[in-house]
GUPA-472154 format. One record per atom (N, C-alpha, C, O): residue number from 1; atom name; x, y, z. Coordinates in nm, 3 decimals. Layout:
<rs>
num;atome;x;y;z
NUM;CA;X;Y;Z
...
</rs>
This chain:
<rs>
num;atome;x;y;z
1;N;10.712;9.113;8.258
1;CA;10.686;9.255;8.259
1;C;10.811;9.336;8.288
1;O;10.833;9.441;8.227
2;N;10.894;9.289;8.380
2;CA;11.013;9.357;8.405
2;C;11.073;9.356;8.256
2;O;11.051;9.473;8.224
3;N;11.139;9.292;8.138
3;CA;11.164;9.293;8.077
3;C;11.091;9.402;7.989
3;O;11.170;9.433;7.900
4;N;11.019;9.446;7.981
4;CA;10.929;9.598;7.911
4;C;10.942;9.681;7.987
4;O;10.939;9.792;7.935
5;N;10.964;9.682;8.147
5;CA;10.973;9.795;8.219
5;C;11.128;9.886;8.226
5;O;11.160;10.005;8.222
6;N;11.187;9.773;8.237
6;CA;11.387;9.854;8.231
6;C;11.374;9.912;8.136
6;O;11.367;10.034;8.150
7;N;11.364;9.837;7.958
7;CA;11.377;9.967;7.877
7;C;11.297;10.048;7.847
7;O;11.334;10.141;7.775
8;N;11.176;10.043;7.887
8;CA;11.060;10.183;7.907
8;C;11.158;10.304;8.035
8;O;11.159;10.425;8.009
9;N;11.239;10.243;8.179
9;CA;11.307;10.305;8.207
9;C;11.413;10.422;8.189
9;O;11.431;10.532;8.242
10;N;11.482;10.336;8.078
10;CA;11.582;10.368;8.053
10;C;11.550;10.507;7.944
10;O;11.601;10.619;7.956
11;N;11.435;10.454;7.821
11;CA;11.355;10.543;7.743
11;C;11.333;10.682;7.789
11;O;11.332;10.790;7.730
12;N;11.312;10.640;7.938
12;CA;11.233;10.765;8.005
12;C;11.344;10.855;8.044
12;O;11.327;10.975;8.065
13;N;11.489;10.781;8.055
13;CA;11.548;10.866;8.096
13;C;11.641;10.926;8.004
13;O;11.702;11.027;8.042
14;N;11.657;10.886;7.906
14;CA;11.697;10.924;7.770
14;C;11.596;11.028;7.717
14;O;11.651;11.119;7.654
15;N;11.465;11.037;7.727
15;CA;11.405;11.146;7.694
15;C;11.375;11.262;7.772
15;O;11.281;11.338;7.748
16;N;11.492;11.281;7.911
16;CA;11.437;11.358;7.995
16;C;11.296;11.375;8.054
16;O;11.225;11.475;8.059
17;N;11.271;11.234;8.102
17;CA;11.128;11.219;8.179
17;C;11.180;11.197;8.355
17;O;11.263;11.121;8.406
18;N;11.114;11.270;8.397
18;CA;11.148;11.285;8.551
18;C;10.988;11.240;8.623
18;O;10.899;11.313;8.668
19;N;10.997;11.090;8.611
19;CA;10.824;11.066;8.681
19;C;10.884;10.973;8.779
19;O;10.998;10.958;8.821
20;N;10.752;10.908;8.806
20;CA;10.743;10.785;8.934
20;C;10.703;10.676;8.801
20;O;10.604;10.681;8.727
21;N;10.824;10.575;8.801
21;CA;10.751;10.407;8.705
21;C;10.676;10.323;8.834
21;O;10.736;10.276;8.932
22;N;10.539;10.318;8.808
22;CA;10.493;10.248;8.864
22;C;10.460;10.122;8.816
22;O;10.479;10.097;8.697
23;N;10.415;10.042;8.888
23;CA;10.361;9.911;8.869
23;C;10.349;9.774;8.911
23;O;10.413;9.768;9.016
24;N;10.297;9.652;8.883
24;CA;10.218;9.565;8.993
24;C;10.371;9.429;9.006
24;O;10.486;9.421;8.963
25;N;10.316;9.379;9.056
25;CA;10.392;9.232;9.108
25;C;10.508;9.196;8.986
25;O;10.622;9.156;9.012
26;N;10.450;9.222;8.834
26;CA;10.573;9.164;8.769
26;C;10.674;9.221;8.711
26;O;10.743;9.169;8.624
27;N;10.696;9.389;8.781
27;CA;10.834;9.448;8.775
27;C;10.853;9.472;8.879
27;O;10.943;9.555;8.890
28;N;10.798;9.431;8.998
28;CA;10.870;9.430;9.111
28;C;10.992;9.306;9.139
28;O;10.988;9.241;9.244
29;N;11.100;9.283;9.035
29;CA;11.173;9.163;9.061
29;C;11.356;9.239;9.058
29;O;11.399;9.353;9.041
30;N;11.416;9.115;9.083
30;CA;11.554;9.123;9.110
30;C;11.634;9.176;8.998
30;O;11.735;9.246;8.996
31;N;11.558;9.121;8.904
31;CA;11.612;9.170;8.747
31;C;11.567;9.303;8.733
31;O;11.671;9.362;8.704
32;N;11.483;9.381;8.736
32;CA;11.472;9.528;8.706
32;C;11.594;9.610;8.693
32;O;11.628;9.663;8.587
33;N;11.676;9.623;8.831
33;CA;11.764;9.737;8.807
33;C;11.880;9.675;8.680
33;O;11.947;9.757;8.617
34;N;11.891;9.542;8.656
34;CA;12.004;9.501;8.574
34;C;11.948;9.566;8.442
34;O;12.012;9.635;8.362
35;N;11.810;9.529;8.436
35;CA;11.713;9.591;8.289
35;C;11.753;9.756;8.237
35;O;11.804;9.801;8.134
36;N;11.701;9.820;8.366
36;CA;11.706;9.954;8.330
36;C;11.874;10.001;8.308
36;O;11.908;10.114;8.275
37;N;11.964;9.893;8.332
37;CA;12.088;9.973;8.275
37;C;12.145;10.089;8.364
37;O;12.237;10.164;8.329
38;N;12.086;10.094;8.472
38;CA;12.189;10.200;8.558
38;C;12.066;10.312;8.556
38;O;12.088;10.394;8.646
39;N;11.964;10.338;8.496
39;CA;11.900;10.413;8.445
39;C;11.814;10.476;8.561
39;O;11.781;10.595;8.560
40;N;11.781;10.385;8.663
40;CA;11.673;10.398;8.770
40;C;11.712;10.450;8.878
40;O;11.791;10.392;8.953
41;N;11.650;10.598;8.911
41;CA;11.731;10.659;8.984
41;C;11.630;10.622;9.162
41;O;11.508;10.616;9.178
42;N;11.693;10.612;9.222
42;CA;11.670;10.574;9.367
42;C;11.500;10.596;9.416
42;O;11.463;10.711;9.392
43;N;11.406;10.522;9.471
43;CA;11.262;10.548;9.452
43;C;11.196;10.614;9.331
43;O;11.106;10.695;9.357
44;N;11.227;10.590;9.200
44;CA;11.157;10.596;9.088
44;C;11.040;10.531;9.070
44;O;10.929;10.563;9.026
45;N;11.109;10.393;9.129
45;CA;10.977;10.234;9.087
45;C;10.918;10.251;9.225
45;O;10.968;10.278;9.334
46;N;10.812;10.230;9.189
46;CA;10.737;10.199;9.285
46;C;10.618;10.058;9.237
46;O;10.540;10.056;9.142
47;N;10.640;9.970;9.323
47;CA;10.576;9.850;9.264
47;C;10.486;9.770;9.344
47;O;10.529;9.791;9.458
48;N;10.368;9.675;9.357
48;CA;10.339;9.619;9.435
48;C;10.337;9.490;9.422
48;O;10.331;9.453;9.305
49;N;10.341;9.406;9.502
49;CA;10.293;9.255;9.511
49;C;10.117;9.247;9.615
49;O;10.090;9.329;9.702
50;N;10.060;9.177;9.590
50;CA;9.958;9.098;9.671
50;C;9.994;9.077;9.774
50;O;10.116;9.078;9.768
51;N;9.961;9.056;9.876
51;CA;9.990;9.009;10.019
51;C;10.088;9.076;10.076
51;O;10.121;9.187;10.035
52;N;10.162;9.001;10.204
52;CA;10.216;9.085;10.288
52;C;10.204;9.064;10.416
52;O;10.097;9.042;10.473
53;N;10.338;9.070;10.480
53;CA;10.311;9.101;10.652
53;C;10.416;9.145;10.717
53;O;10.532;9.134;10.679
54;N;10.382;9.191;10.806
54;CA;10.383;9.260;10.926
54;C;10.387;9.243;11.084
54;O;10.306;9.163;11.131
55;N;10.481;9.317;11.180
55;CA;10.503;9.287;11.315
55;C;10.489;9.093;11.317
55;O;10.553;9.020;11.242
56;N;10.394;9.049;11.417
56;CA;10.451;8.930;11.462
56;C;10.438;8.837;11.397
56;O;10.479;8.726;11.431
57;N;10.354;8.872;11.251
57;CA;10.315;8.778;11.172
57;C;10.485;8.733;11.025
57;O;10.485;8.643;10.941
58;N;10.612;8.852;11.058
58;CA;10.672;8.835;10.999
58;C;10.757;8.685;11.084
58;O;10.797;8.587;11.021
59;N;10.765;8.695;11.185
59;CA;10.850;8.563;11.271
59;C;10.775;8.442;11.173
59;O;10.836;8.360;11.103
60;N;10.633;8.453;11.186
60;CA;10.618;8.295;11.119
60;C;10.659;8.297;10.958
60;O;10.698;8.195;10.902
61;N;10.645;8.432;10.887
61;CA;10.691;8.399;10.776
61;C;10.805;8.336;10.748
61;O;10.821;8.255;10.657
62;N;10.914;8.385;10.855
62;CA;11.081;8.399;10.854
62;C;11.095;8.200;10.862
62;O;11.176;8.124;10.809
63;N;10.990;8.175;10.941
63;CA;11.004;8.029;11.001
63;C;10.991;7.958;10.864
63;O;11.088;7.896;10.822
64;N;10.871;7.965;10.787
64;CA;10.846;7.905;10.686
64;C;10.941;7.924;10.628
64;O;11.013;7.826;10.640
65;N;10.994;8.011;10.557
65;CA;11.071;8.000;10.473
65;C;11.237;7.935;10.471
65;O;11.315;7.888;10.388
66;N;11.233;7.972;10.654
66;CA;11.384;7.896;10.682
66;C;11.346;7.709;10.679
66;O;11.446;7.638;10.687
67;N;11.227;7.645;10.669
67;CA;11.190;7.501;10.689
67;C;11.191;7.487;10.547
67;O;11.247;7.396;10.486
68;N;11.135;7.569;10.505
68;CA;11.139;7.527;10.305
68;C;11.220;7.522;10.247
68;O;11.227;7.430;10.164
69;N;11.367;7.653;10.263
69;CA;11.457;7.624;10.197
69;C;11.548;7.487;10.272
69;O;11.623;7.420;10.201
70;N;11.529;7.450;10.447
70;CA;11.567;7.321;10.521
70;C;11.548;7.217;10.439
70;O;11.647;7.144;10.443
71;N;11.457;7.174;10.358
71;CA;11.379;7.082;10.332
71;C;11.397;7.057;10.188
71;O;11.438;6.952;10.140
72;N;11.352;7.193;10.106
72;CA;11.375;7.205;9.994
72;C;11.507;7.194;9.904
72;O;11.532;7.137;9.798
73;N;11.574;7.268;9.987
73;CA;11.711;7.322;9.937
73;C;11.656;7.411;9.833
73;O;11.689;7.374;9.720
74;N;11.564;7.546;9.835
74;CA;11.537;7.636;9.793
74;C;11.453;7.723;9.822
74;O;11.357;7.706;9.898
75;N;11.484;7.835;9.759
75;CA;11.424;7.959;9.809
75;C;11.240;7.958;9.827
75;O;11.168;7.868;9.783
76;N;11.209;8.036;9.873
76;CA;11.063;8.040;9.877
76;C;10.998;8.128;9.738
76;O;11.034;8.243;9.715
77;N;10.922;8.072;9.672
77;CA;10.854;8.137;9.530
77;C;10.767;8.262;9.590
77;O;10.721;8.230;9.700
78;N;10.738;8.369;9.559
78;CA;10.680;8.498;9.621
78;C;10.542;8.450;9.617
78;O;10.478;8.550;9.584
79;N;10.460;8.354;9.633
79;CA;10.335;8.307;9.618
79;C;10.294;8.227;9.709
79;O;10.189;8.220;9.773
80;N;10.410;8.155;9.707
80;CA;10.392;7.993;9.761
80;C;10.356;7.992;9.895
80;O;10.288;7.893;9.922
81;N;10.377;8.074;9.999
81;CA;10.288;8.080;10.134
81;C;10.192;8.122;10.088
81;O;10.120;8.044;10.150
82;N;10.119;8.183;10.027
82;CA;9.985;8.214;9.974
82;C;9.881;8.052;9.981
82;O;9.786;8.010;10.047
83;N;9.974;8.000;9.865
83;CA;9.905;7.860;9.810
83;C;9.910;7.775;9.949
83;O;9.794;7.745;9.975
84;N;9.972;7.740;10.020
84;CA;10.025;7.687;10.135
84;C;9.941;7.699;10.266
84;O;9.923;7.607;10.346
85;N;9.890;7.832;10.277
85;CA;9.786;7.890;10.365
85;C;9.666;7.864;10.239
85;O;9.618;7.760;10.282
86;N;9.631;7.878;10.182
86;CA;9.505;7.846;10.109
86;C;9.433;7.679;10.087
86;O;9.316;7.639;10.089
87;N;9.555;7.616;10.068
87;CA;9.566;7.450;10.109
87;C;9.528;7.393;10.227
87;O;9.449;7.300;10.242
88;N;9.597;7.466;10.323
88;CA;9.550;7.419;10.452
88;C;9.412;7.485;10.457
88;O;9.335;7.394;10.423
89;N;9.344;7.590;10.480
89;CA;9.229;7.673;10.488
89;C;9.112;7.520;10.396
89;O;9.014;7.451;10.426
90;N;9.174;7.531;10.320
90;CA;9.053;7.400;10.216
90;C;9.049;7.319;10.289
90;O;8.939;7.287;10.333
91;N;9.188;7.239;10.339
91;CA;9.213;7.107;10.415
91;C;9.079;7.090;10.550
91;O;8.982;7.023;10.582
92;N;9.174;7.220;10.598
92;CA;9.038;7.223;10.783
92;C;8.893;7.282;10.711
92;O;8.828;7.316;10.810
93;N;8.828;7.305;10.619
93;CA;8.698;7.316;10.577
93;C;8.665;7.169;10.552
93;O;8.560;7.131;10.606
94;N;8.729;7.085;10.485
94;CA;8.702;6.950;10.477
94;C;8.719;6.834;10.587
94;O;8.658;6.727;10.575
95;N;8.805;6.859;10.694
95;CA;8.807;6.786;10.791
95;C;8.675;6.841;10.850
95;O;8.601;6.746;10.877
96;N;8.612;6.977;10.882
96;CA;8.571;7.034;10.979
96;C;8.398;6.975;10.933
96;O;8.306;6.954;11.011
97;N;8.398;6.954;10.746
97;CA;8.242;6.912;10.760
97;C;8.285;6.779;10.706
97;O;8.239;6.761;10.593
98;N;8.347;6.695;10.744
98;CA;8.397;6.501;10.738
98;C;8.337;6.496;10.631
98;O;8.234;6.433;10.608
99;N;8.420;6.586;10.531
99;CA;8.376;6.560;10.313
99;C;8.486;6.591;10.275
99;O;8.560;6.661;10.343
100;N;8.520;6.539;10.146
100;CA;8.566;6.579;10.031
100;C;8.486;6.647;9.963
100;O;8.540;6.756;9.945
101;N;8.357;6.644;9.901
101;CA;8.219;6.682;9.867
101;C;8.233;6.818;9.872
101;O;8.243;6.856;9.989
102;N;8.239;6.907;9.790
102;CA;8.219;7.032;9.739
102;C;8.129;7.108;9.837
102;O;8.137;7.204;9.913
103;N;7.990;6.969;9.773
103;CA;7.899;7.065;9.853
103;C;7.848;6.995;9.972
103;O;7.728;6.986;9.997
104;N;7.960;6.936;10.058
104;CA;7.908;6.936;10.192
104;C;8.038;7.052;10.231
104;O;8.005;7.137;10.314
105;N;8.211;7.061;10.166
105;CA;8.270;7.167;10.246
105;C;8.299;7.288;10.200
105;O;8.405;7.343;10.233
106;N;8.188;7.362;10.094
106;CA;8.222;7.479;10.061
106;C;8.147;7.563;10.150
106;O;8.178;7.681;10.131
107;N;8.051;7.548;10.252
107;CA;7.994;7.602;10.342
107;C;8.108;7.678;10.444
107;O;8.150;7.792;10.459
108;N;8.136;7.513;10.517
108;CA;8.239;7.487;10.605
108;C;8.340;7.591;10.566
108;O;8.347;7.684;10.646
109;N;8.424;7.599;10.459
109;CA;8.497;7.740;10.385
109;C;8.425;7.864;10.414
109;O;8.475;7.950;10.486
110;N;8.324;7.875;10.370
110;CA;8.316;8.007;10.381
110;C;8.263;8.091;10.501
110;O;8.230;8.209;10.515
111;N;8.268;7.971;10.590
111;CA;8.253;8.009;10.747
111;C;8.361;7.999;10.801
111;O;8.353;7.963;10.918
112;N;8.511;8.028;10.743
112;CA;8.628;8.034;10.769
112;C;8.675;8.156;10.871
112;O;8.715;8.255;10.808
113;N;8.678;8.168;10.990
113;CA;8.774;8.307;11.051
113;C;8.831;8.242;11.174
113;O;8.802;8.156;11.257
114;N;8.954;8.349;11.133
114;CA;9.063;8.364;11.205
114;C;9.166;8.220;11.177
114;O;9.250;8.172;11.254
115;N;9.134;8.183;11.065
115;CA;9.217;8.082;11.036
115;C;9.372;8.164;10.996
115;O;9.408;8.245;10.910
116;N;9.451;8.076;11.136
116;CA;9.637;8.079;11.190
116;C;9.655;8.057;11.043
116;O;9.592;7.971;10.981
117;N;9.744;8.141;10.987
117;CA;9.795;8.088;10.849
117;C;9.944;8.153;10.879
117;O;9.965;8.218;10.981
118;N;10.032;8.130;10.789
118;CA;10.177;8.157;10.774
118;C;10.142;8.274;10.720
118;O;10.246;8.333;10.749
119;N;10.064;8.371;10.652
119;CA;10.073;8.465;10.593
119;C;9.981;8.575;10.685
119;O;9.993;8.697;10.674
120;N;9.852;8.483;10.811
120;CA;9.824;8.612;10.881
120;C;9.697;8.518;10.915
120;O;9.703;8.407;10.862
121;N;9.599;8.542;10.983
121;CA;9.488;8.539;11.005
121;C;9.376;8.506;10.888
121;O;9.340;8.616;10.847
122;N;9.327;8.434;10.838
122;CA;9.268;8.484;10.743
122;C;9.069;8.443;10.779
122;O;9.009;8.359;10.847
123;N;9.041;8.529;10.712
123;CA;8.854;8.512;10.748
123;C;8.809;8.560;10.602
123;O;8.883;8.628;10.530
124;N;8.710;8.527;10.574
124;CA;8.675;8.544;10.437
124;C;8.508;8.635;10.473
124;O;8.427;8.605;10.561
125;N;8.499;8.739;10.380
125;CA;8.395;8.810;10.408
125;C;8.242;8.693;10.320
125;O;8.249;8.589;10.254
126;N;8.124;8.775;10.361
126;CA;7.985;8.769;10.248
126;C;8.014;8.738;10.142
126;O;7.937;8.656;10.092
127;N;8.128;8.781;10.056
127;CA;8.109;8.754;9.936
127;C;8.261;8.656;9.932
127;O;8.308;8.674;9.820
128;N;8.338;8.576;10.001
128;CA;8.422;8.475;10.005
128;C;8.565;8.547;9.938
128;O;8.628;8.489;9.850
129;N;8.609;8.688;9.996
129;CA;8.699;8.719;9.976
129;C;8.774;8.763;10.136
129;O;8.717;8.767;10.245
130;N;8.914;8.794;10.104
130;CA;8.943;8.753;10.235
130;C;8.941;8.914;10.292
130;O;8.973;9.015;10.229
131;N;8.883;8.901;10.457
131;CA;8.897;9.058;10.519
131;C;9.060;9.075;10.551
131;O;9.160;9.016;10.592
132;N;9.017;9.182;10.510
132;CA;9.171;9.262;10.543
132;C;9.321;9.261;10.473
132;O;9.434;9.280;10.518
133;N;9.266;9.226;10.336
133;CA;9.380;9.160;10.223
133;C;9.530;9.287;10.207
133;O;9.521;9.403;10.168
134;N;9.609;9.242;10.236
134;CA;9.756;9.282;10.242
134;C;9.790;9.348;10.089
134;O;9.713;9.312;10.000
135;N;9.884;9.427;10.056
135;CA;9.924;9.468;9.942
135;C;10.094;9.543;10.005
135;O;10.132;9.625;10.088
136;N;10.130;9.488;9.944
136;CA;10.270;9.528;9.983
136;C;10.369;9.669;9.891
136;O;10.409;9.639;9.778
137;N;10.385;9.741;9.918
137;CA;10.431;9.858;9.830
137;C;10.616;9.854;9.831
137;O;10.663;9.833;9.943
138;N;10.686;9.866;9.753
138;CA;10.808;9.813;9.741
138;C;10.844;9.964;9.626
138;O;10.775;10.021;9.541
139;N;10.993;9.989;9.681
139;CA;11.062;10.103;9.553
139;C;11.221;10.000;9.578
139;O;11.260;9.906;9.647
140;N;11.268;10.082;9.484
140;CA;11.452;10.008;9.473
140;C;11.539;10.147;9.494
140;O;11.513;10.256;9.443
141;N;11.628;10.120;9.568
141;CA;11.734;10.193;9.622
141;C;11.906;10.129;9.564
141;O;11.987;10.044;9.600
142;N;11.893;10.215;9.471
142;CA;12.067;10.126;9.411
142;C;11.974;10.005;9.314
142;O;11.875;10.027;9.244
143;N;12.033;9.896;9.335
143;CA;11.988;9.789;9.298
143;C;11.915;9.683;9.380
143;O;11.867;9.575;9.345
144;N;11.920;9.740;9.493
144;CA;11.806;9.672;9.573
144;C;11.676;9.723;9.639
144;O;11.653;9.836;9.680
145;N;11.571;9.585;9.640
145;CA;11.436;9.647;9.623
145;C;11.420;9.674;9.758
145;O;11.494;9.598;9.821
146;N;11.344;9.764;9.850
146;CA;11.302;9.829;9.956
146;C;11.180;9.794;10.003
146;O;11.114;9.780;9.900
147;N;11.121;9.776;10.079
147;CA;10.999;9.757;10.164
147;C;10.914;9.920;10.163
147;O;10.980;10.006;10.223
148;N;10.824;9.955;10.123
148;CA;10.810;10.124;10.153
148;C;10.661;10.053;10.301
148;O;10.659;10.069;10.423
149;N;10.581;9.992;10.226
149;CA;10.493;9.929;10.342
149;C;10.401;9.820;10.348
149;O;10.441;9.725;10.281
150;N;10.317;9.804;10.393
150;CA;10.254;9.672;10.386
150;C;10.104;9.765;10.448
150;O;10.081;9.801;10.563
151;N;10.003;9.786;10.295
151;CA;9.884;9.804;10.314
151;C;9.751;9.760;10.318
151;O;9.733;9.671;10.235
152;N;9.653;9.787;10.381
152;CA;9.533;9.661;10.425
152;C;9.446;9.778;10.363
152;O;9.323;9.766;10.355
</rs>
């Protein structure tokens, strides 16, 4: 998506368009400002990703990611604590009802709260989505992307 968004950028600014480019997780990347060509003037983009955190829950992020790239010898994928906390969350539903069995631990899941995750707390509501889901709001300053906030 970044690749359609720089020169829709650049478009915009060649036609004397003075807006806000918005949009989701896949022009929020490193490559954008190289895309738009100089074009993107300081909080133009405004973009989001999924998830997100905040105060003390950023220390454990910082941890994970300093053990992954330890381990890995690479960076952390913008997902991969997602999958990582979702793995484990399955894991302790299946230890917690002694199955592999779907349907002895999809219960066990969805009686999930306050499960410690690297990404935050997580508890899953009535309908098995998670309470209090993160969305992260991001603009670019120069060529680098900005934090604007982290919304629930």
């Amino acid at each position: 998506m970044d690749a359609v968004a720089g020169p829709m950028i650049r478009q915009m600014k060649q036609l004397g368009i003075n807006a806000k480019f918005m949009g989701g997780d896949g022009i929020c990347s490193g490559e954008l400002p190289k895309l738009a060509a100089g074009a993107m003037g300081d909080g133009q983009v405004v973009c989001a990703e999924a998830g997100g955190v905040e105060g003390a829950q950023k220390a454990g992020m910082e941890k994970f990611k300093a053990d992954f790239k330890k381990k890995f010898n690479a960076d952390v994928q913008i997902y991969a604590p997602y999958v990582y906390d979702a793995t484990n969350v399955l894991v302790a539903a299946m230890v917690k009802a002694g199955s592999a069995d779907p349907a002895k631990y999809l219960p066990a899941l969805a009686k999930t709260t306050d499960y410690k995750g690297v990404t935050g707390n997580i508890t899953f509501d009535q309908k098995g989505d998670i309470k209090n889901g993160a969305l992260t709001m991001f603009t670019y300053k120069g060529d680098k992307r900005e934090q604007i906030a982290v919304v629930r």
